[in-house]
N, C-alpha and C positions, 0 to 999 in steps of 0.2 A: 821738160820744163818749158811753160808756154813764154814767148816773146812780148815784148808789147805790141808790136807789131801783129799778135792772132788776136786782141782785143781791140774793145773801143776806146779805150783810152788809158793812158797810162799812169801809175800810180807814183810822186814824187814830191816828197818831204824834205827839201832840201831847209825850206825855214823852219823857225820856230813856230810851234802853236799860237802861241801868245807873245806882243809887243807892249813895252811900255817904256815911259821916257821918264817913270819915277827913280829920285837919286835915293832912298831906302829900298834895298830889294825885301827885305819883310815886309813892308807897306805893300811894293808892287803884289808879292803873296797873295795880300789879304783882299786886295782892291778887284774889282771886276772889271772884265773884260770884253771888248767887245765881240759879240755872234762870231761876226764875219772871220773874227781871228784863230776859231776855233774851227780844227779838222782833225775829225775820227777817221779817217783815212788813215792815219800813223797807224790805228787797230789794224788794220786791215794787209796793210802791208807786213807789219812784223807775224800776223798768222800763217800769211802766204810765205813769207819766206821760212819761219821756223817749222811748217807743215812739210816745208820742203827735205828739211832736214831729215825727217823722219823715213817719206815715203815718196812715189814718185805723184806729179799732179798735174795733173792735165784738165785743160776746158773740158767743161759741160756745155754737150748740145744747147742745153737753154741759155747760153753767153749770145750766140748768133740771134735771137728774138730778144734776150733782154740783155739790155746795154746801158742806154743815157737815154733820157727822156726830159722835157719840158715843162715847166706846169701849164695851165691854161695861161695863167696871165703872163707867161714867159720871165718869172721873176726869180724862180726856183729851179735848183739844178738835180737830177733825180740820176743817181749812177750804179750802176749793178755789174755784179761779180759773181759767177757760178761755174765750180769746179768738181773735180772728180779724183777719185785715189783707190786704192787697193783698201778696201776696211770702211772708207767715207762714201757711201748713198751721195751725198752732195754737200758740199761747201759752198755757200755765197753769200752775199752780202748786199747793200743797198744804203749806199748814203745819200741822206737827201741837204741840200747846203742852200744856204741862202742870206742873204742880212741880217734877218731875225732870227733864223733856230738853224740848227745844228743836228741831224740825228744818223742814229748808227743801227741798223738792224741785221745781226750779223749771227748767223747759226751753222752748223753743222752736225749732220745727220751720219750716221751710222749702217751700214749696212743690215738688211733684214736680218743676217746669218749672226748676229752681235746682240747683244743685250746692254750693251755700253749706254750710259746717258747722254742727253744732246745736248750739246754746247749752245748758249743763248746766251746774247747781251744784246740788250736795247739801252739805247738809251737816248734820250730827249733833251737839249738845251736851249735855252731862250736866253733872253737879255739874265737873268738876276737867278736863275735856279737852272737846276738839271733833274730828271724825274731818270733814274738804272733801275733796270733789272739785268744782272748776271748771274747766271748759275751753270750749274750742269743739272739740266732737266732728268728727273729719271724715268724712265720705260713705265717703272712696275712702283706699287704700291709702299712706298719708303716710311710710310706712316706702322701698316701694320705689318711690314715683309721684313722681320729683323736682316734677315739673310741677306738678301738685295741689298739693303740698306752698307750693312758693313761689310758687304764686295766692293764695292767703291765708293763709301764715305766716308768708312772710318777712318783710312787713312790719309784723310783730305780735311776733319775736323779743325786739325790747325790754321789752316785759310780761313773758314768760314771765322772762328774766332779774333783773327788780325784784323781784318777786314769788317767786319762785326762793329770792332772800337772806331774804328777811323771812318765807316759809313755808317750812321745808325740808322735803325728799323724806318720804313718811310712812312709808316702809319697802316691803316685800313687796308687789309687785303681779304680779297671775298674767298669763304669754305671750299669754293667751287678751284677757283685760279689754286688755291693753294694744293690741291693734290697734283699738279705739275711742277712744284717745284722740290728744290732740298732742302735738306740741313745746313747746306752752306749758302744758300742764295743769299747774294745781295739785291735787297729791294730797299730804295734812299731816295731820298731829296734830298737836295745840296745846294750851295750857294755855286755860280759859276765863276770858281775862281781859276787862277793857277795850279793852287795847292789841290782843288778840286781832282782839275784834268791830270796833271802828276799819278794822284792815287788812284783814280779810275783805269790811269793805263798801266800802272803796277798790277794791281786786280786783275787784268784781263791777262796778262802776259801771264801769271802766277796761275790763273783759272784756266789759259788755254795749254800751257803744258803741260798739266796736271790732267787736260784731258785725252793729250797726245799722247801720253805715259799711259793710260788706262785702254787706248784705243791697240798700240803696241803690245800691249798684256793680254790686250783677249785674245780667247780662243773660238774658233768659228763654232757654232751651232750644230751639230749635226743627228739630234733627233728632232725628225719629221712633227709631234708634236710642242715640241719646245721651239722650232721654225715659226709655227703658224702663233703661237702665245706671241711671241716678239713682234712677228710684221702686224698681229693687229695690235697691240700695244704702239707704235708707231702708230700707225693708220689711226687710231685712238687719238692718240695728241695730236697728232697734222688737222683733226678735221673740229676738235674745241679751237685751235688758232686760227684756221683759217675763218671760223664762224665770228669766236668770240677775241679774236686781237685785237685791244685797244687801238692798236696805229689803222683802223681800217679807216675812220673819219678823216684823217687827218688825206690818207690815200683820196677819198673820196674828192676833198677839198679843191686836190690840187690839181686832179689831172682825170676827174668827171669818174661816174658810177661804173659805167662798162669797163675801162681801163683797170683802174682800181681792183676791180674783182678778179678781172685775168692775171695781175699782177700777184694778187694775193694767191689764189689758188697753182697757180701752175707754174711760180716761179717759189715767193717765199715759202709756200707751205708745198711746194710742186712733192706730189705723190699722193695727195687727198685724194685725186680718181684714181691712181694708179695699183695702192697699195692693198686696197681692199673697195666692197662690195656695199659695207654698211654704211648709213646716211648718221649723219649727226645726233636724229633724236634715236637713233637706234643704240647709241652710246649713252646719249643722255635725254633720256624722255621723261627728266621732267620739267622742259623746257616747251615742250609741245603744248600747241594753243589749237582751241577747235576747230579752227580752220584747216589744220594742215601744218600751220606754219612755225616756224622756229620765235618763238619768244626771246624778245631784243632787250632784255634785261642781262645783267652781267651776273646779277644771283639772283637763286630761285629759295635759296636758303633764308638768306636774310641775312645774314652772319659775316665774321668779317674777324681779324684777328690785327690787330690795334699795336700790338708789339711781339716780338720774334717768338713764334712758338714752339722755338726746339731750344733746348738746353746745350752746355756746353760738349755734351756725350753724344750728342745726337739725337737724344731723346725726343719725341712728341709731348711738350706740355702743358699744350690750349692756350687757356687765353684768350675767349670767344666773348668779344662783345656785338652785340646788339648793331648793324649800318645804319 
C-alpha cells in the first residue's frame, strides 16, 4: 500500500464538498454552488481505497513524471494519480481545480490477458452545469456481439436504468464516440447543484464496484489468438482517445501544445505506443485527408444520437438524427 509520502501529494476530504449558510436545506439542495466548493477528489480517494480492498496497489512508474503541474497563467491546479494492481494495466487519474471549473478524468485499464471493459468517468463543471460521462467502456463490439455484451452487461442493466431516471440522456452523441460506450453509460448535463454532486458520487461508487466485481471474476486469457484480439482492441480505443478526447482543448489551453500532448498520450491514454503498431487511421481511415493527416472533425458520419439508444434489455434501438 503506497504512503503519501511515495506521492506528490496527498489526497484529504476532511470537509464537505459543498457550503451554504441557507436556513431551508431543500433550498440549499436546489441552490448552486460555488466552483471552488466542488472536489472530485472524494472520486478518487474512495476508488483508491475500495481497489484496495480487492487487490494489492502500488504506484505506476508514470506517478514520478506525472504528478502536479501549473497552468501557464498559474491560476489552475493540474494533479495526477497513476497506479498498478495484479488484473489493472493502470489506474490514474487527473483532476484539474480552479475557481471556475472543476474536472475529473479518471480511468482504469485492464490487463491485456482480460477482456474486461474500462472504467471511465469524466466529468466537467463550471459555475451553473456539469457536462459526465461514466461508463464501463467495452473492448468489443457491444452493438452486434450479443455474447460480449451479456458477459458483463446484462448483469449491470439495473445501474444503467437507476441512473438512467436521475441523470438524463445529455443530447447529441456522434455514431463514431458511440461504439466506445455501453448500455449503461451515463452521458448528462446537469445543473451544479448538491443534489447533483450527491448523485454523481452515488454513480461512480455503484459503477466502480461493479467493475471491481467483474475485474475479480475474470479469468486470464490464455489462447495466443484471443491475446492478440484483446491488446488490439485496447490499443483500438487508447489511440480514438488519445486523438479524438474532447478534453484535449481544454489541455491545450492550459498548459501549451507540447505539454498537452505528452500528457495525453503517455500518461491518460499511456500505452497508445506501447500496446500496438497500428496508427489511428489504420483503425479508422475514414478520417484521412490527402495530405496525410488525421481529419480534426469529431464525425465523419454526420450522425448523432439525440436520446439513449439502448432500451431497457440492452438492446440497440437508434435513434439517428441528423448533427
Amino acid at each position: 500500500m503506497a504512503s503519501c509520502s511515495t506521492l506528490s501529494f496527498c489526497l484529504s476530504f476532511n470537509s464537505t464538498p459543498f457550503s451554504s449558510s441557507c436556513s431551508s436545506k431543500n433550498k440549499c439542495r436546489r441552490a448552486f454552488f460555488p466552483v471552488s466548493a466542488i472536489s472530485y477528489q472524494k472520486f478518487v480517494q474512495f476508488a483508491l481505497d475500495e481497489t484496495k480492498l480487492h487487490t494489492h496497489l502500488f504506484p505506476s512508474p508514470l506517478q514520478e513524471k506525472y504528478n502536479s503541474m501549473i497552468s501557464m497563467d498559474k491560476n489552475v491546479k493540474l494533479q495526477m494519480l497513476s497506479f498498478q494492481a495484479p488484473k489493472i494495466r493502470l489506474l490514474r487519474s487527473l483532476n484539474i481545480e480552479s475557481e471556475t471549473m472543476q474536472v475529473l478524468d479518471f480511468a482504469a485499464f485492464p490487463e491485456t490477458e482480460f477482456d474486461v471493459p474500462i472504467f471511465c468517468a469524466n466529468i466537467f463543471t463550471a459555475a451553473s452545469s456539469s457536462i459526465v460521462v461514466l461508463d464501463l467502456n467495452p473492448l468489443h463490439d457491444v452493438i452486434n456481439q450479443r455474447d460480449y455484451r451479456e458477459k458483463y452487461y446484462k448483469s449491470l442493466l439495473h445501474l444503467g436504468i437507476k441512473y438512467a431516471e436521475l441523470l438524463p440522456w445529455g443530447g447529441k452523441l456522434t455514431s463514431e464516440s458511440l461504439k466506445f460506450f455501453s448500455p449503461i453509460v451515463i452521458w448528462t448535463k446537469s445543473s451544479s447543484t448538491e443534489s447533483t454532486y450527491d448523485i454523481l458520487f452515488s454513480a461512480f461508487v455503484d459503477y466502480y464496484k461493479a467493475w471491481l466485481e467483474l475485474v475479480n471474476n475474470a479469468a486470464e486469457e490464455t489462447i495466443p489468438s484471443r491475446l492478440m484480439v484483446n491488446r488490439e482492441a485496447q490499443h483500438r480505443y487508447l489511440s480514438w482517445r488519445a486523438e479524438k478526447d474532447p478534453g484535449h482543448g481544454l489541455l491545450k489551453k492550459l498548459i501549451g501544445e507540447m505539454l498537452a500532448k505528452d500528457l495525453v498520450r503517455n500518461f491518460l491514454f499511456n500505452g497508445v505506443d506501447e500496446l500496438g503498431s497500428k496508427r489511428f487511421l489504420d483503425y479508422f481511415p475514414e478520417y484521412y485527408c490527402e495530405d496525410g493527416t488525421v481529419n480534426t472533425k469529431r464525425s465523419m458520419a454526420g450522425k448523432s444520437y439525440e436520446h439513449r439508444p439502448w432500451d431497457k434489455t440492452g438492446e440497440f434501438i437508434g435513434d439517428l438524427t441528423k448533427s
